[in-house]
N, C-alpha and C positions, 0 to 999 in steps of 0.2 A: 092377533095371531093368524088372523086368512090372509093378511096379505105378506106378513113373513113366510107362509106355505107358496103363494101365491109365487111368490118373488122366487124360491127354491125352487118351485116348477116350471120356473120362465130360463131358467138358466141352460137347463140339455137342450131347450128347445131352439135360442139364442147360439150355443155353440153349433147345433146343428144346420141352423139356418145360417149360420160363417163358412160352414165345412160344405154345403152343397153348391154356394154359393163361388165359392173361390175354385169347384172343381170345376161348374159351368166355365168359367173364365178360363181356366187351362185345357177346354177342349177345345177353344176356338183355334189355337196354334197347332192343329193336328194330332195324329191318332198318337202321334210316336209321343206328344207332350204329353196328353191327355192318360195313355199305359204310364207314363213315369210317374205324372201325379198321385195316379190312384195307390201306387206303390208309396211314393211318400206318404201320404196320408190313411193309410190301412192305419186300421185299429193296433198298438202296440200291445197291449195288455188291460185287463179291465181296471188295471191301480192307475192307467194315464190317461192322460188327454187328448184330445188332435193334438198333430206333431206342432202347434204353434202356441203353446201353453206346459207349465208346470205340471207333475203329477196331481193326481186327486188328494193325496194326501201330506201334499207338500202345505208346509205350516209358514207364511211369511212373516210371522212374528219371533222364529225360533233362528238361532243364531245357527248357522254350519258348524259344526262340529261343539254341538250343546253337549255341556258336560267335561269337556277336551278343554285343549289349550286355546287361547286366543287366534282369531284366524287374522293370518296374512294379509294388509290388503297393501296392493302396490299405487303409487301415484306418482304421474310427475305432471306438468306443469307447461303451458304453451303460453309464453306472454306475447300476446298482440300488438299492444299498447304501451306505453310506461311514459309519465309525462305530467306537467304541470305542477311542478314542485313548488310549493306556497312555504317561504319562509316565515311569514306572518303567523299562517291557520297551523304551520306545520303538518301537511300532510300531501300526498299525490296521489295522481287518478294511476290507474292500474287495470287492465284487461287484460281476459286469462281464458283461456279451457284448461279446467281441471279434470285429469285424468285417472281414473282406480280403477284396478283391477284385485279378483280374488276368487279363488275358485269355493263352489256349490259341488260340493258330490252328487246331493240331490237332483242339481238341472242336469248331470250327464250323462248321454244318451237317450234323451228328447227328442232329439234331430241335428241336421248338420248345423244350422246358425239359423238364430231366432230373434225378435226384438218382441219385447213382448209388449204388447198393446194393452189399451186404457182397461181396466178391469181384470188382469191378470197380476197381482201381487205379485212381487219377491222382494226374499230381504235385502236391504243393503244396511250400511252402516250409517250413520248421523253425521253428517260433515258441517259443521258451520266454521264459518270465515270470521274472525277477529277483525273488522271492518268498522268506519265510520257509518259505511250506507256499502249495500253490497245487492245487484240487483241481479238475480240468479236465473237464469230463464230455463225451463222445466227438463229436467236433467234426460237423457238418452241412454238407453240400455239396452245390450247386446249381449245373449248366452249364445256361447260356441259347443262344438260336442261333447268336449270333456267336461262341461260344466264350468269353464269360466264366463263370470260375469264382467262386463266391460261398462262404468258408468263414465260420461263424458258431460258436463254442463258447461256451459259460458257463463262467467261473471263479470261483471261490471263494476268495481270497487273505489272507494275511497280511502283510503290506507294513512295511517296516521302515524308520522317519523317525527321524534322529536330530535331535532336537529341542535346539533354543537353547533354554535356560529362564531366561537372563538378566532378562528382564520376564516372566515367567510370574506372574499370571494375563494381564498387558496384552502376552500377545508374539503374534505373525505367525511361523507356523511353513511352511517350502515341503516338500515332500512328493514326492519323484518315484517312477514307476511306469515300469520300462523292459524292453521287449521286444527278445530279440535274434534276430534272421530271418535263417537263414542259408538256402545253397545258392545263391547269385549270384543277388541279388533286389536291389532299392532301394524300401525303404519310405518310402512316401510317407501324410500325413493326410490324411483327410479324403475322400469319397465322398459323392455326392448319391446318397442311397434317401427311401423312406417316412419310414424312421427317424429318416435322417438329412440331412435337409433344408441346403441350402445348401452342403457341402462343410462341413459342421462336424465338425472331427474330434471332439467330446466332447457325449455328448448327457446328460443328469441327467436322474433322477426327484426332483423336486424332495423329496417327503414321505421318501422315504429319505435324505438327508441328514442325518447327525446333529446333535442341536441343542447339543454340546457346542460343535464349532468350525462356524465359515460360512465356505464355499466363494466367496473373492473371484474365482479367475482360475484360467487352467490355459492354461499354456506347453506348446504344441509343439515338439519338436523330433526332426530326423532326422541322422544322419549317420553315417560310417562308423566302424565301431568294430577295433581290432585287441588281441590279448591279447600278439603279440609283436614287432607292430611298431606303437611309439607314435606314429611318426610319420607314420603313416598316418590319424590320426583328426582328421577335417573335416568340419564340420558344413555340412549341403549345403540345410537348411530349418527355419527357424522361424516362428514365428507367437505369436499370444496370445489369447483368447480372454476379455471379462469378463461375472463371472457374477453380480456385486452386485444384476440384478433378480429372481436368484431368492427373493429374502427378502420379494416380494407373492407368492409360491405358498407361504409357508407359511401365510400368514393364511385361508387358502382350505380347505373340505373336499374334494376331490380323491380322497378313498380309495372315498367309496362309489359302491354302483353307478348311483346317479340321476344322478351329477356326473359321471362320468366319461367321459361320451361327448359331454359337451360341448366345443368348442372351446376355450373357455378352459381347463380342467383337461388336455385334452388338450399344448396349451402349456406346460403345468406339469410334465407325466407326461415331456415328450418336450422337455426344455428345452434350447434349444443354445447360449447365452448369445450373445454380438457378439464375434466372429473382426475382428482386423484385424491391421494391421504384418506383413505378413508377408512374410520373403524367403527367396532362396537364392542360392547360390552355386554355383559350379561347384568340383570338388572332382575333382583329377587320379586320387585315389585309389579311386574308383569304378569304376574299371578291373579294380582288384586282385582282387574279390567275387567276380566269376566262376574265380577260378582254385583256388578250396578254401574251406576254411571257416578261414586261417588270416587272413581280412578279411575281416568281416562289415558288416552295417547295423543299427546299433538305430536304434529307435522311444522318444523317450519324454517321458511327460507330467509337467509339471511341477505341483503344486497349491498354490495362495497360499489360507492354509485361518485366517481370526483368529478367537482363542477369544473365546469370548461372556460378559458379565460378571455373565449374570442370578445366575447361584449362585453365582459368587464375590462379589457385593455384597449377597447374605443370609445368606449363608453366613461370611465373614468379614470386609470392609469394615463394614458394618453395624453388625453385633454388637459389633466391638473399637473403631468409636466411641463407642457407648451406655455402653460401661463406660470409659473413658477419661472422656468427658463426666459420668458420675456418679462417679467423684474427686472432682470436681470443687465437687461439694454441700456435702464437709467445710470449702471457705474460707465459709461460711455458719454455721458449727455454732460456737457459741459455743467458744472455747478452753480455757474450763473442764470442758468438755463432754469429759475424755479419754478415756475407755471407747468413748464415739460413733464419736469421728475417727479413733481407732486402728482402732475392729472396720472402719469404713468404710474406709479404706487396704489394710488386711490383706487384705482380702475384693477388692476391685478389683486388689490386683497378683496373688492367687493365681489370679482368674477371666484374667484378662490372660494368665497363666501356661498356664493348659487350655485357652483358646483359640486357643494356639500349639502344642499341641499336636494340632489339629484336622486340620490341613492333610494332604492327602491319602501316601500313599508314595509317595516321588521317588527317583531315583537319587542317590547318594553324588556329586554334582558339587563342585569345585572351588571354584564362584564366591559371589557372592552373588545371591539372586534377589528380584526385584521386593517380593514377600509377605515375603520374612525384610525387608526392608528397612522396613517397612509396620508389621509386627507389633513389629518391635525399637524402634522412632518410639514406637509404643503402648504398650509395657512403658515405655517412658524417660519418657513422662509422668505415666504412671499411678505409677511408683516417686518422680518428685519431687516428686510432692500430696502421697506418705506423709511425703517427708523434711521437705519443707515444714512439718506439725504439727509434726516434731519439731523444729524449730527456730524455729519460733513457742513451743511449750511450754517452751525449754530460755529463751530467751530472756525471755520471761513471769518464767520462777521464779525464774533469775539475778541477772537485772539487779533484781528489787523484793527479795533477800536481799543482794545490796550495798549498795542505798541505805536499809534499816533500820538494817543496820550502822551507815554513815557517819551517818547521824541522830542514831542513840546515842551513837556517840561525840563527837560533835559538839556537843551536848548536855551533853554530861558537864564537857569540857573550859571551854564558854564561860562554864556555873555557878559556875567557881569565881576568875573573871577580875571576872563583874561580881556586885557589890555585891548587887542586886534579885533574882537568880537565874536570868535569864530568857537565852537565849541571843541572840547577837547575831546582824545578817543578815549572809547568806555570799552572795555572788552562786553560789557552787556550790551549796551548797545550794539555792537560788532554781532555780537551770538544771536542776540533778535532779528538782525538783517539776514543771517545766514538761514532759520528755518521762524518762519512766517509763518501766519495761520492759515493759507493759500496753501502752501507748502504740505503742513501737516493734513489739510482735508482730501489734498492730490491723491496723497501716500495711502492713504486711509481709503479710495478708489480704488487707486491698483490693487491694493490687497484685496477690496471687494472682487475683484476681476477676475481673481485667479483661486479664492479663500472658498467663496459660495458654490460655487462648483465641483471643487475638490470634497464640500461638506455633504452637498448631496449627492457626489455617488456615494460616500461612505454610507450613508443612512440608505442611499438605496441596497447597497450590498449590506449593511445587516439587517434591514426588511425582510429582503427576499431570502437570504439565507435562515432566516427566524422563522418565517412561515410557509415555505417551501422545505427548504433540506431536513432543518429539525422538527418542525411539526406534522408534516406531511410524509415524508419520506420512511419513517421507522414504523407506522400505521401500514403504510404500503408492504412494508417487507412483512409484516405481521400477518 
């Protein structure tokens, strides 16, 4: 009990030894600093504090408008980062300042703008990040006159996106990031600052965006959430925001320090992309938030993020058409040429082979994906140039050791029929002379020459129209 009195009577003494202390420091800039301070810091009333502190009887465990409705809190969102998309772990790294605002009746008229320092309480709401690992570093707080509170923290996140990999590399993957604010609050997006101009709830830096996937769009949304009662949850605001012009800030230098205090890089730095569609609803269950945290409000952002296809079209489009298309050289290579056509086969489907083994580590899924689909196309044509030889060759040697046969014997037989010795005409014989098994393996060439190529644009053209136009494209318009 003495040192709880103890500690209660260290406290005036403590503030007053802050408040002499900081007016010493404002006389040293002169008499004219030193008359304004003393003015700022006069005594306002015996219910307050120095002007750098809450009322005395301000309660930081009581909500703003205790007993009323849910308070407002505003938030948007400054991504720094976005990046390292793991198909495997399914998830990407993510940096952020998160931004709330909400007005205190209580802090207004305190003083012009305040932060209030370590041992000065106020409430705020409970914000946790739906994260794998999220590393928060200790949040910054700013009361203005009227009583708005301004919280800003930086996070460092691990965000976990289960990814569709049905068209992977050509898929559209959505991404959500969701915050849940408890203590009888109603999160709302978007805030007009410096930052955040227009009420956009999501602002980019453009040059941190990863150049694996591009950031098409980012959905808002708020509403109430419950862990035990489901039927409580109502989305009470959405919205959408698109971001398809941020792909002229990459062509831009932006990073150094000559460019970056221009206006246009500053556009790039501080990108808010075109907010529109946006509604809400009235949502009975909004009522419930203030009564415990057993009805809450998330906040959360949705991301329309499509992979880019510069490394996957040198990396394996690319490559497994050049060998596919060089099979292709053996319908050119003379038939007698076996050593050529064979090593040239063998060597195309075992390269075909390592280059399906390329493909990055994916998760053990299910389905079939875009690239196996792609690559299996490429093995099946590159394996029927091989079979091809072999059935030009088999046919070649066959068919002209059957018709020496039938010659001879043919031969044989009509010498001893006619008189002169000479054999008679056989229209089969005639027709065998006319198409030879030479003949037939030629024909069976040419047709390779002009057949395998005609086969794989078709296959290419319904690839790409299967996992491009149809699968990708109707998501897009959505």
């Amino acid at each position: 009990m003495e040192r709880i009195h103890l500690c209660s009577a260290l406290v005036p003494v403590l503030q007053m030894v802050f408040f002499i202390a900081t007016a010493a420091e404002e006389e040293t800039f002169g008499s004219g600093a030193s008359t304004q301070t003393t003015q700022q810091f006069s005594p306002l009333s015996t219910s307050q504090t120095p002007a750098f502190g809450p009322p005395l009887d301000y309660e930081p465990w009581v909500r703003p408008q205790e007993g009323g409705p849910p308070v407002d809190v505003k938030c948007s969102v400054y991504i720094d980062t976005m990046g390292s998309f793991s198909e495997k772990t399914m998830d990407f790294d993510l940096t952020l300042i998160l931004g709330c605002e909400w007005a205190d009746s209580r802090l207004a008229n305190v003083s012009e703008a305040w932060y209030p320092p370590p041992g000065f309480d106020i409430w705020t709401p409970v914000i946790e990040a739906v994260a794998k690992s999220d590393d928060e570093t200790p949040p910054v707080l700013s009361v203005s006159l009227d009583g708005s509170v301004l919280r800003m923290a930086w996070h460092t996140m691990k965000i976990t996106c289960l990814m569709q990999l049905q068209a992977y590399p050509l898929d559209r993957q959505k991404c959500s990031l969701l915050f849940h604010i408890r203590g009888g609050v109603r999160v709302l997006w978007g805030w007009n600052t410096y930052w955040f101009p227009g009420e956009t709830p999501v602002v980019t830096r453009t040059s941190g965006l990863h150049s694996q996937l591009k950031l098409e769009s980012v959905e808002t949304f708020a509403y109430v959430n419950s862990l035990v009662s489901p039927e409580a949850i109502c989305v009470y605001e959405g919205g959408v925001c698109d971001y398809h012009m941020s792909e002229d800030c990459l062509r831009k230098q932006c990073t150094s320090v000559e460019k970056i205090t221009t206006q246009e890089c500053r556009n790039c730095n501080y990108f808010g992309g075109m907010c529109m569609n946006n509604t809400s609803e009235d949502c009975e269950s909004l009522a419930y938030v203030v009564q415990g945290d057993g009805v809450f409000t998330t906040g959360e952002l949705r991301f329309t993020l499509t992979r880019r296809l510069s490394y996957h079209l040198l990396q394996t489009y690319i490559p497994s058409m050049s060998i596919v298309a060089m099979s292709w050289v053996s319908f050119w290579i003379n038939m007698e040429s076996a050593p050529a056509r064979t090593g040239l086969g063998v060597t195309t489907v075992l390269t075909m082979i390592t280059q399906s083994g390329r493909i990055i580590a994916m998760p053990e899924v299910s389905y079939v994906r875009a690239v196996d689909v792609w690559l299996l196309g490429c093995q099946l044509f590159v394996f029927l140039a091989l079979i091809e030889f072999a059935a030009v060759n088999y046919i070649s040697r066959r068919i002209r050791m059957d018709g020496d046969q039938d010659n001879g014997l043919n031969g044989k037989v009509l010498g001893k029929k006619d008189t002169v010795g000479l054999p008679l005409p056989d229209p089969l014989v005639r027709a065998k002379k006319k198409l030879t098994g030479l003949d037939i393996a030629d024909a069976i060439d040419h047709f390779s020459r002009i057949g395998f190529p005609v086969a794989f644009v078709i296959f290419n053209v319904l690839y790409w129209a299967l996992y491009v136009v149809i699968m990708r494209e109707p998501r897009a318009r959505q």
